[in-house]
N, C-alpha and C positions, 0 to 999 in steps of 0.2 A: 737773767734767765739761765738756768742751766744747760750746761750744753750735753750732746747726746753722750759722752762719755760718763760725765757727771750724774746724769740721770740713772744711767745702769748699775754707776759703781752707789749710787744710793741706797738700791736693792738691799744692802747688808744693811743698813742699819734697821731695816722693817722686817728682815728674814731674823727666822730662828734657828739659823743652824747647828747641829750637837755633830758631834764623833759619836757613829753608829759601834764598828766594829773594823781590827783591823784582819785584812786573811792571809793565811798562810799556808803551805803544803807541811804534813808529816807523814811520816813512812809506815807507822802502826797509831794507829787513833785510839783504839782502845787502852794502850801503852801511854799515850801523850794526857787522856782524861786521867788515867790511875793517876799522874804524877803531879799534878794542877790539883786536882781535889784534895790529896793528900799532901801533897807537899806544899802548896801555896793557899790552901783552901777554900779555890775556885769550888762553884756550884754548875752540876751541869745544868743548861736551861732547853737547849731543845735537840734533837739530832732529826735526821735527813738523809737518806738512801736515796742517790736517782740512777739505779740500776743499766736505763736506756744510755744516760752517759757514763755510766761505771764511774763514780765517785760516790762517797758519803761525806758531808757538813758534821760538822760537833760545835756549839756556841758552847762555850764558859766565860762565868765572869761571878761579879760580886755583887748582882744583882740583877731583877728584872731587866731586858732589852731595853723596853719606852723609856726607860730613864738613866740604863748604865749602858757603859762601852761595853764591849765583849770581845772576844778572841774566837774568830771563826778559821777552823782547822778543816783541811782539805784533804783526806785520803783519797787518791787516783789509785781504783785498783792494779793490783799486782808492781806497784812501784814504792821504794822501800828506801828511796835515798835519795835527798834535796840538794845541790851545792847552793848553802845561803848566801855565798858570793863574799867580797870586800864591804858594797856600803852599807848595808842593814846593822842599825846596832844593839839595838835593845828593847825591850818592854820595862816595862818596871812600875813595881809593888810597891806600893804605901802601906805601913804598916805600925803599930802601935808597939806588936813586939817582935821586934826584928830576931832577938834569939832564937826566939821560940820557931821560927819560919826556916830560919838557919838550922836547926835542930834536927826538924821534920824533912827536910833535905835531905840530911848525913844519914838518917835512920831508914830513910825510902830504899835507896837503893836505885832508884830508876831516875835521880838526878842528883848535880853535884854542886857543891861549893866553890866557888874558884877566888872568891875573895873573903874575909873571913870579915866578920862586921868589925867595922872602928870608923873615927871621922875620917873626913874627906881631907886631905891633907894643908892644911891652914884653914879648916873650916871646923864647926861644932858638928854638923848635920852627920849620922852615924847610916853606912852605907854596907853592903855586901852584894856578892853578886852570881848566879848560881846560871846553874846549863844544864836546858833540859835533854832530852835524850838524843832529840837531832842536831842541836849544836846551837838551838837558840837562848841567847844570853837576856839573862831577867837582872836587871838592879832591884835592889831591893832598898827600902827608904826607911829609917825609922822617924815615924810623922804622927800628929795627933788624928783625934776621930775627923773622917773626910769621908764624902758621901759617895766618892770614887779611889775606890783603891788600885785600880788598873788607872796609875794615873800620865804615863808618860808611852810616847812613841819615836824611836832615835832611831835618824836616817843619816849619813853622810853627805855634803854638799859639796862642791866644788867653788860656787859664789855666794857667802854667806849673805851679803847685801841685797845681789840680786834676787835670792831664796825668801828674802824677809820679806820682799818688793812684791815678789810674785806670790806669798802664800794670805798678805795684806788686801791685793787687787783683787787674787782671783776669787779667793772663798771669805774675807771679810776678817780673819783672824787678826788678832793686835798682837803686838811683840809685847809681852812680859816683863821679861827681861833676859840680858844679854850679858854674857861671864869670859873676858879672855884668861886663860890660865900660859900665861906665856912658858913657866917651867916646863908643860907638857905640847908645845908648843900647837892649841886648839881653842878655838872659842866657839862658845854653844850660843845658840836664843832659843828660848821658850814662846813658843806660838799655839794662842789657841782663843776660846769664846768664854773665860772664866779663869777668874785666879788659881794661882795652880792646887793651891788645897781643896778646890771643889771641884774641879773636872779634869777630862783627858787632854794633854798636850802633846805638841808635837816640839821634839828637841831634836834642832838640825846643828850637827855639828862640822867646822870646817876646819880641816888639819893645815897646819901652815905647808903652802906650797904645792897641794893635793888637789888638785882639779877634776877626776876623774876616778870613778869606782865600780869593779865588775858587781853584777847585780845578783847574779846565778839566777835558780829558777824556783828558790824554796818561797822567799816573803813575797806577798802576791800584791797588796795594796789596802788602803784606811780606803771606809765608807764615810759618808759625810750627809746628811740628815739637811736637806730644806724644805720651804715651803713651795717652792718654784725651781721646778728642775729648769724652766725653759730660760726664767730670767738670770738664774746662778750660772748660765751656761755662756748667756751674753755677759758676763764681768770676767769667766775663765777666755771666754774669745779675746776681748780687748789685752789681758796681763799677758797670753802667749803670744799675740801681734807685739806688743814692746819688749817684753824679757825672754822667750822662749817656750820652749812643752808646747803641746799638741793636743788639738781637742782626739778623740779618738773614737767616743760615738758621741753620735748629737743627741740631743734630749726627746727620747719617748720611749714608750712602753715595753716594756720586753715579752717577749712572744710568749702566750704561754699562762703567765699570771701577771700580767699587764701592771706590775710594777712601774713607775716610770722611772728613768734613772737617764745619767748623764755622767760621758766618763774622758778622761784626758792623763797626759802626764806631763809633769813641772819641769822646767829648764832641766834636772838633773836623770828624768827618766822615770821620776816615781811616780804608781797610776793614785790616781784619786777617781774615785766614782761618787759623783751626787746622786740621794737618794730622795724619791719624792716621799716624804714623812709621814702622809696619812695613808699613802701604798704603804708603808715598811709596817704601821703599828697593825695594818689589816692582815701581811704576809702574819704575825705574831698572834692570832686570833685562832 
């Protein structure tokens, strides 16, 4: 018979959980939409004024919500500058023709190239890497047709082991696979609920000797899609009881539009919010 831990960490293999959307603050929204649609060839999908708390939401991405990731931007009135901190590292774009994306970058004007496309170095895989107006870094991939092109999410870690431990217990995610590149003295894992050519991942990287990383206030946190906020929230209890992080709200409804959600942050400090799924696709209605 299974025992009670056993029980709860079974929850993932019956849950369906996706990456909803990751959020972040920028200083001009209407500036950050030009430069995504245009220069990446994001679509905008929905925007959102809530005047009583002075902010507006912008979702882009590369397709419908219910079924792609998205990039939720945070404009707090009259505030115009984010410090994105040390460990936040990147987004990044899948893309069939990476010139062409590189191209539309140099020609916008409202963002920049910082790495010019060619392989990875001892690799074939052809990479570039661009910054948008507030100082968020996009890699950019050149990869075949994939039904998510927002396909990566890079945070910094401090214990790459114990981060793989904890992002396996709490939210169900498998490790992909794991790359040391000792010349640059870092090694990445890919984590996530799907091979990396068909959905969004989570790429934790851990610099040799680097345990610690300021956060700033710009990247805000990954949504995360279940069927059970209350059961997804007993497997995040149990991984922060052994490896560390914090639950930070317990599972229920948020006041308002009775969403339900359920939120915490991982040994290193990054928030993750579970989202109950048939609230998310009715907020999209």
């Amino acid at each position: 018979m299974a025992s009670g831990s056993d029980a709860v960490l079974e929850w993932h293999k019956q849950d369906k959980k996706r990456m909803l959307h990751a959020v972040y603050r920028v200083g001009d929204l209407d500036r950050t939409i030009k430069c995504y649609t245009e220069c990446f060839g994001m679509k905008l999908l929905r925007k959102r004024d809530v005047p009583e708390e002075k902010y507006t939401n912008a979702f882009l991405g590369y397709g419908p919500e219910d079924k792609n990731f998205a990039l939720e931007l945070t404009y707090n009135y009259g505030v115009d500058k984010y410090d994105i901190g040390e460990g936040f590292g990147h987004f990044a774009i899948a893309t069939e023709d990476i010139n062409k994306i590189a191209e539309a970058v140099k020609s916008s004007g409202c963002c920049k190239i910082t790495r010019e496309p060619g392989p990875v170095k001892g690799g074939s895989t052809v990479i570039a890497f661009a910054q948008d107006p507030d100082g968020y870094m996009f890699e950019l991939i050149q990869r075949g047709p994939t039904p998510e092109p927002l396909c990566q999410v890079m945070l910094r870690v401090g214990d790459l082991e114990r981060s793989i431990k904890f992002y396996e217990k709490a939210l169900g995610m498998r490790l992909l696979r794991k790359k040391d590149v000792p010349d640059y003295k870092y090694t990445i894992a890919m984590l996530g609920y799907d091979d990396e050519d068909k959905t969004t991942v989570i790429e934790l990287t851990y610099n040799y000797g680097v345990t610690e990383y300021s956060k700033g206030n710009a990247y805000a946190q990954v949504a995360i899609g279940t069927n059970d906020v209350y059961k997804s929230a007993e497997a995040v209890e149990l991984a922060t009881k052994e490896l560390g992080g914090k639950i930070l709200k317990q599972p229920g409804p948020l006041p308002g539009i009775n969403t339900k959600i359920a939120s915490f942050v991982d040994p290193d400090g990054w928030k993750v919010v579970l989202v109950d799924h048939a609230d998310f696709l009715k907020e999209l209605k």
